[in-house]
N, C-alpha and C positions, 0 to 999 in steps of 0.2 A: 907439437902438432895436435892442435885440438880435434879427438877421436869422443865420439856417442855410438859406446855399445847399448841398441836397443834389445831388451829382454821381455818374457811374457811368462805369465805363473801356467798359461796352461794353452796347450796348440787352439788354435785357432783365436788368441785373446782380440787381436787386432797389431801387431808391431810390425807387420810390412806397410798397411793401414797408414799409423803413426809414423813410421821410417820416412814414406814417402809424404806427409804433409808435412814435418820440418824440412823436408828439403825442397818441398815447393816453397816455404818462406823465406828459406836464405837463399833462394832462387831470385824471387822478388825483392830482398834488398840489395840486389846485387852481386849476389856472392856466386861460387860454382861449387856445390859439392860434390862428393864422391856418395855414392848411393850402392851399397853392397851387402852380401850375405855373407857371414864368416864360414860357410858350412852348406854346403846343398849334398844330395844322396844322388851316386852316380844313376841315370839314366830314365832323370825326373826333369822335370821345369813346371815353371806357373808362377806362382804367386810368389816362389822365395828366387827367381831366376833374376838377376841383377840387368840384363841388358830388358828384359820387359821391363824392371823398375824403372831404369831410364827414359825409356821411350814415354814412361804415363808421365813423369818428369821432363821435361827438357829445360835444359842447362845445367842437368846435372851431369857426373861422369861414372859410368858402371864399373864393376871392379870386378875381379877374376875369383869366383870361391873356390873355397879346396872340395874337391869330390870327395865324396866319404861311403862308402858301402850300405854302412848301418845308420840305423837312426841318432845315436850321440858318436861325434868319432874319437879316437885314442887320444890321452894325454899327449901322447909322442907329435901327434900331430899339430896341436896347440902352437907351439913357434913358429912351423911352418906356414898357418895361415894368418899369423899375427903379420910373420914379416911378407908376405904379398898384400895385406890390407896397408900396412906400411908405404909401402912402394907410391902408394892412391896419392902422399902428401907433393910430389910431384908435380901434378894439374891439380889438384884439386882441397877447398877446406870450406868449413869441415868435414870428415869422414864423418858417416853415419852406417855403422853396419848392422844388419841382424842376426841377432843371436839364436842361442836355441832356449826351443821351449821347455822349461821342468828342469835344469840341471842348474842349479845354482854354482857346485862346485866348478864345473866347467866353466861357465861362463866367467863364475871370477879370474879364475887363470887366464882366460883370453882378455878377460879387463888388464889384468897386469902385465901381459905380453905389450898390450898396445899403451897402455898408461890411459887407459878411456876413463869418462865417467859411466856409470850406466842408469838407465831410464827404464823403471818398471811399467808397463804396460798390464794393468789385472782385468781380467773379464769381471764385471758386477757378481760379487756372490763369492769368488777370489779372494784370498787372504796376502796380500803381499808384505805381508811384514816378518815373516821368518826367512824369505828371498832377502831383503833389504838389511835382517840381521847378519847375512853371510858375505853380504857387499861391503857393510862398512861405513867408510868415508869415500868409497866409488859411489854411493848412491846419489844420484843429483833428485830421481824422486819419483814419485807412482802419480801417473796416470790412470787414471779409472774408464773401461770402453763400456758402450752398453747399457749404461745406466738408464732403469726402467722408469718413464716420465713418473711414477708414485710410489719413488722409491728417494725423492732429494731429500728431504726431511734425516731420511735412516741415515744417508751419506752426511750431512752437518753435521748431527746429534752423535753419532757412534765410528762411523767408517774416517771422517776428518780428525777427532780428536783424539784417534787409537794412533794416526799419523802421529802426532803433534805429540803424543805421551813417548813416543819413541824415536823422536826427532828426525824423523824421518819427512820431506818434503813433501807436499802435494800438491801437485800441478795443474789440476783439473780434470773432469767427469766430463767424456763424450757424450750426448745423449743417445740413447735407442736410436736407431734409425733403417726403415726394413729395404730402403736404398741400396745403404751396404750392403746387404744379401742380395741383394737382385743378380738376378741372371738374364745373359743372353738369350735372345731366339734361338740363336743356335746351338747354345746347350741346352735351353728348352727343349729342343728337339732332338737332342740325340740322348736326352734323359728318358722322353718317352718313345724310343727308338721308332722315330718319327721323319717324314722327308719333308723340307722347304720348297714345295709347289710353284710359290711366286711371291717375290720379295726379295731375295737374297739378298739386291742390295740395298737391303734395310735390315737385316738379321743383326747387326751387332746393334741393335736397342735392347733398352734391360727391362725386362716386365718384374713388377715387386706384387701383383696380385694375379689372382686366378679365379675369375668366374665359371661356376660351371650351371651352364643350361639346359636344365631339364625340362622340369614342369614348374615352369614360371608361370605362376599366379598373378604375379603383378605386372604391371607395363616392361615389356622387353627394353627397352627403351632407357627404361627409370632404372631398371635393375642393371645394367650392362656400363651405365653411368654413376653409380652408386661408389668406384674407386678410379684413381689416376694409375696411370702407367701398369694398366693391368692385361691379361692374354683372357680370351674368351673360351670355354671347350665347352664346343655344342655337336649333338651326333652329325655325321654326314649329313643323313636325310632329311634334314629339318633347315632346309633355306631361308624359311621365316622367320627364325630364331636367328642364325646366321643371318640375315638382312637390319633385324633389330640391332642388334649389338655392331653391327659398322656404322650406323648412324649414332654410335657414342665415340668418343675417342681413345678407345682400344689399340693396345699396341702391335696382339696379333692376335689370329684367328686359327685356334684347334676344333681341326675337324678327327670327330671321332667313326670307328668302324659304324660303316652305314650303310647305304646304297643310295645313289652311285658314288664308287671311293675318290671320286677325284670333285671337284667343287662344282656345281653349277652353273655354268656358265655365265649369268647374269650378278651371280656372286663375287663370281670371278674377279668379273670388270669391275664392278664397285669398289673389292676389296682393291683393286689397281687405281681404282680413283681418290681411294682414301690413304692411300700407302700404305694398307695394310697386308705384315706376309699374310699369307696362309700355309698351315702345318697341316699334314694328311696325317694319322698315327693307325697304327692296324690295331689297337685293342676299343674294348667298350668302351663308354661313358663312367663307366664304376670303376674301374683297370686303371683307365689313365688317370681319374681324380687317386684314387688312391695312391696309386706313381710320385704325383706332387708332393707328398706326404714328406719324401728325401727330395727333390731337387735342391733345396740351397746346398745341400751337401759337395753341391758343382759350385757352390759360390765363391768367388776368387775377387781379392780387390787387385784387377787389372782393367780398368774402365776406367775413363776419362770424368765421365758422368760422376761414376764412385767419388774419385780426388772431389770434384767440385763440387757435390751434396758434403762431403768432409770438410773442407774447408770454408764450408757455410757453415756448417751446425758445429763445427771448434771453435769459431772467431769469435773469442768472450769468455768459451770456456774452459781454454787451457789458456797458462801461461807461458805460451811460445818466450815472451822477453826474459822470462827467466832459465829457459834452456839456453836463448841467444847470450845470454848474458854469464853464463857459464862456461860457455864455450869459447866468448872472451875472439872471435872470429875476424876478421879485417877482411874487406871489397879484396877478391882476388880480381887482377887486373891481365 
């Protein structure tokens, strides 16, 4: 049963990311995979919850994790989640599960439960080569996430041939991309414990920028246009500012404490005319810029948008046919 334990040198590298774009490809040649987590913490979801994986997926099939209390779970429990990933070869191949972040030994044991290979996932600046020492002949090979557009040179010259000195594979370098961080309107909003006015049903767009309108020197206009897929935060009181910046292609509109707390009327309808939500927040202009400072901390790759920004900016860069080809896979029919 061809099984890919996906693994990461440190939380948040990108392997539910990567989990789910191999399994959009052998989606597309055809195939059905199983799409799972060896391990979720009882009375959490998001980003490691196998039936959301699916859903950003389809034509894959979601697989059942073992609940686990704490953050790595017991040796003891190792077989037991081996053999319910097991179960997956049933409907579906190949299996593609996620592993956990930071524990080599574990995750070896879980490689040998299922007979997987495994695929490092390193965030840029990551060392994956004492993980890949402790894998073995499980390593199929390291994926690099993140990689900062003026940092390729460093990756050819030292980060590729420290691979290659230690024979260890390399698969390809995702580039940067602040896509992948993006967040919804609606965690926008409830990061800056903020209410959606009007738009709701346009709240699941991702803003990746954030203008903030103060005292704008330059054309409202020019400035509010100056990034794509960005949220504007202008104070309440300031309709002009707010009127400038929905004549750019703004994804949504933060109104900060101001008077009067609800939008202007005439803003209002514009912003309805342009599809733009609007967000009321009860702190200042300085409070919620500063707020922004953590929001990607909400960032979660569960967005449709994310997969398809990913599988734009992988295709070239990783060698999917050599994972496919490891895996050695056949058209489930």
């Amino acid at each position: 049963m061809p099984t890919l334990l996906i693994v990461s040198t440190s939380p948040g590298a990108g392997k539910t990311a990567v989990g789910c774009w191999i399994a959009a490809k052998f989606v597309a040649a055809g195939r059905k995979p199983a799409l799972t987590s060896a391990f979720v913490r009882a009375g959490t979801a998001g980003e490691r919850d196998p039936e959301a994986m699916a859903r950003l997926v389809p034509g894959s099939a979601p697989g059942t994790p073992t609940r686990i209390q704490t953050t790595f779970p017991q040796l003891a429990q190792i077989p037991g989640a081996a053999a319910a990933i097991n179960r997956l070869s049933d409907r579906a191949a190949p299996i593609i599960v996620e592993g956990l972040s930071g524990s080599p030994e574990l995750n070896l044991r879980l490689a040998e439960e299922l007979d997987a290979q495994i695929l490092i996932v390193a965030a840029w600046g990551d060392d994956p080569l004492a993980a890949a020492r402790t894998f073995g002949r499980r390593t199929l090979g390291v994926i690099y996430n993140a990689l900062p557009r003026y940092r390729e040179h460093t990756l050819r010259t030292k980060s590729v041939p420290a691979l290659d000195a230690a024979g260890v594979p390399f698969l390809g370098a995702i580039p940067d991309d602040r896509h992948l961080l993006a967040v919804t309107i609606t965690e926008l909003a409830a990061h800056l414990d903020g209410k959606i006015v009007d738009g709701e049903d346009r709240a699941d767009g991702l803003v990746d920028y954030f203008l903030v309108g103060g005292n704008i020197w330059d054309w409202g206009v020019h400035y509010f246009g100056t990034r794509e897929n960005a949220a504007a935060v202008i104070r309440g009181d300031r309709p002009d500012i707010q009127m400038a910046a929905l004549a750019t292609p703004i994804k949504a509109l933060v109104l900060t404490a101001g008077k009067p707390p609800v939008p202007i009327q005439y803003v209002q309808y514009e912003a309805r005319e342009e599809g733009v939500p609007l967000i009321t927040v009860p702190h200042d202009t300085h409070k919620t810029a500063a707020r922004l400072e953590t929001v990607q901390e909400r960032a979660r790759f569960d967005h449709p948008g994310k997969l398809l920004r990913l599988q734009q900016i992988a295709e070239g860069a990783v060698s999917f046919g050599r994972i496919e080809e490891s895996l050695a896979v056949g058209a489930v029919r």
